[in-house]
C-alpha positions in Angstrom: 124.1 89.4 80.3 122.2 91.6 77.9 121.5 90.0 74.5 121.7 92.3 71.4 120.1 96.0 71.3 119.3 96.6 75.3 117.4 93.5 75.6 117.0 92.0 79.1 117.0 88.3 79.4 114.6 86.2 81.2 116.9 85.6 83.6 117.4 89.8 83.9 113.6 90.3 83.7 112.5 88.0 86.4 115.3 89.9 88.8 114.4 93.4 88.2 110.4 92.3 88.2 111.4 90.8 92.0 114.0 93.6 93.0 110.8 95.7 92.4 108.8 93.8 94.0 111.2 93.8 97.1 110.7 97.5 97.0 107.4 97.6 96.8 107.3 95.8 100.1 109.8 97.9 102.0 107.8 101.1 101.1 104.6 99.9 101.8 106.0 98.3 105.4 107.6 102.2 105.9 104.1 103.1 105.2 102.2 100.8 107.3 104.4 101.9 110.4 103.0 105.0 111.0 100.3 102.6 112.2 101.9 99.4 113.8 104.8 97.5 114.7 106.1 95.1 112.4 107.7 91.8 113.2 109.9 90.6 110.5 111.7 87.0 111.2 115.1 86.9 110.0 115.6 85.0 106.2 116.3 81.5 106.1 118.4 81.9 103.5 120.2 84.9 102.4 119.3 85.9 98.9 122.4 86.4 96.6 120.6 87.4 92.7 118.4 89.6 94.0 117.4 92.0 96.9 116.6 90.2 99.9 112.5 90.5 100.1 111.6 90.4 104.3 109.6 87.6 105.7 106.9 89.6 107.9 105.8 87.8 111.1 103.0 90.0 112.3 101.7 93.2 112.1 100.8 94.3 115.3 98.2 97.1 115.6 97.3 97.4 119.3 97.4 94.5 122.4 94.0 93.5 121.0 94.6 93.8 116.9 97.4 92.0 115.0 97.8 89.9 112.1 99.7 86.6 111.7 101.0 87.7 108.8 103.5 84.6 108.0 100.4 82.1 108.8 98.5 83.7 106.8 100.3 83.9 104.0 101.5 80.2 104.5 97.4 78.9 104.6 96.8 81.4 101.1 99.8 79.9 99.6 98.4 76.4 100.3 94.5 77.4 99.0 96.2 78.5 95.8 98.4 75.1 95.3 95.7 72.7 95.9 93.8 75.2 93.7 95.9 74.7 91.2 96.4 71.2 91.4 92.4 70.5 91.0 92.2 72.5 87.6 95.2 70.1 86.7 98.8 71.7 87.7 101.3 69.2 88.2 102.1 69.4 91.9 105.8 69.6 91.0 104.7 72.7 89.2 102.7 74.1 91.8 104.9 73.5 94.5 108.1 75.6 92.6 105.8 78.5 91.9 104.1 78.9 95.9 108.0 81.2 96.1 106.6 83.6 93.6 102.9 83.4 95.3 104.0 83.9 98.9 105.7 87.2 97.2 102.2 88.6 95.5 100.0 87.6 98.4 102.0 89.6 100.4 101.8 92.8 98.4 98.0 92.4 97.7 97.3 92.3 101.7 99.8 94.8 102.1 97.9 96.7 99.8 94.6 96.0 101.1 96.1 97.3 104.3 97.5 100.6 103.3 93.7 101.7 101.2 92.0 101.1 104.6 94.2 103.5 106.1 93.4 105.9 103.3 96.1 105.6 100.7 95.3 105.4 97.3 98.0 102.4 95.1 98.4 102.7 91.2 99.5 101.3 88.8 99.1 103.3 86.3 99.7 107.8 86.6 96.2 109.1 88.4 93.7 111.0 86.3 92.7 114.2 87.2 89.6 112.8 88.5 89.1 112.7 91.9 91.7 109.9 93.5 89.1 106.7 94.6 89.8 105.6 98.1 90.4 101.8 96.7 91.3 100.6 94.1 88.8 98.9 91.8 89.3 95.2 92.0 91.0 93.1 88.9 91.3 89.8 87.5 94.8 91.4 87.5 95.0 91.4 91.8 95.3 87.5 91.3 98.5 87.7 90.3 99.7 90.7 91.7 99.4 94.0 90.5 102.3 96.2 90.2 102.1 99.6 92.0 103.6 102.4 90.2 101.9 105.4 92.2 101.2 105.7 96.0 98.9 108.2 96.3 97.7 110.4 100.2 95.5 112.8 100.8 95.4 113.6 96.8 99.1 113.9 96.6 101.8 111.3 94.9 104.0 110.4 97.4 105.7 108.2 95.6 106.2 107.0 92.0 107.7 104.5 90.1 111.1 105.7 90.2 110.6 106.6 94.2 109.5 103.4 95.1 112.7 101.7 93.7 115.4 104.5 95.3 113.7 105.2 98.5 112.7 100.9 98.9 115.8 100.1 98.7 117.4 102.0 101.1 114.6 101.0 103.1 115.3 97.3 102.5 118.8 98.2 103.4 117.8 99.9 106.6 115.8 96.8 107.8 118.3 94.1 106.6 120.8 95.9 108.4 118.4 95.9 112.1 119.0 92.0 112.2 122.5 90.9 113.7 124.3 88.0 113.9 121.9 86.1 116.9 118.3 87.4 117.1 116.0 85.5 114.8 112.8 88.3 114.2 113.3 92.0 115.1 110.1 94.6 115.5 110.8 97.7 114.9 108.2 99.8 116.8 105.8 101.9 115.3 106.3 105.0 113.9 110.1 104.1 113.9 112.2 107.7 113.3 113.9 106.3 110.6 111.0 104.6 108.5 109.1 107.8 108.9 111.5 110.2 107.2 111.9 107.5 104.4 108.1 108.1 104.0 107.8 111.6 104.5 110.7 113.0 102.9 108.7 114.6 100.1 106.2 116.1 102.2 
């Protein structure tokens, strides 16, 4: 519940910071498409609060070129606990927040992913200077820098309010894929549906 004049909650914060989150990842996975197939294992647990963020398995480029994507998340996720725990994080501590890590590593390789393949990720509306082919890295990419623009071939494909209408029905699309047996689904690249999602404001 809201408390007094509008004001979100923490509670209300944290689950529209990872609903957003959640569709960042769909729209950069509808993004990515266009130049793999992505594996995406099936939730452990179903998330009831918020959106349902997708555990990617691999990324699979060509017979020669994929990425583990789930082991290596899982080895980042560990560098950054026993990071933690050396500058003096209780391991208690550490341990609860590798959830929220797994979540931001994820959208920064994402990220790197999509600038090698010539997009262009904001946070913040583009100049009218000429769009930079990467970002310039931030203190702020440790934790996870929310995009608000997604920028190709000097146009804005999406924005802020895009990437939360269009990634959820994204997220929606995917969840739905999974049925009551198979454990990881891949939806092939350049999947008919992902693409429209993307280029619907072409």
């Amino acid at each position: 519940m809201s408390h007094g004049h509008g004001k979100l909650s923490s509670k209300e914060k944290f689950i529209k910071w990872r609903n957003y989150q959640t569709c960042q990842e769909a729209i950069f996975l509808a993004c990515l498409n266009e130049f793999c197939d992505i594996q995406i294992h099936k939730p452990a647990k179903k998330a009831l609060v918020t959106m349902q963020f997708l555990p990617i398995e691999s990324l699979i480029f060509s017979n020669e070129d994929s990425i583990s994507f789930s082991k290596l998340i899982q080895t980042l996720v560990k560098q950054r606990m026993n990071y933690e725990v050396s500058i003096g994080v209780v391991p208690k501590t550490a341990t609860r927040r590798s959830e929220n890590y797994r979540f931001i590593l994820s959208l920064n390789i994402l990220c790197d992913l999509l600038s090698e393949f010539g997009y262009v990720l904001l946070s913040k509306a583009p100049s009218p200077r000429k769009h930079r082919k990467k970002k310039e890295p931030s203190d702020k990419d440790a934790l996870g820098e929310t995009i608000h623009f997604i920028i190709r071939n000097g146009k804005v494909l999406f924005n802020k309010e895009r990437i939360e209408t269009v990634g959820k029905k994204v997220n929606q699309y995917i969840n739905s894929i999974f049925t009551t047996n198979n454990t990881s689904i891949i939806i092939s690249k350049n999947d008919p549906c992902l693409n429209s999602f993307v280029h619907q404001f072409d």
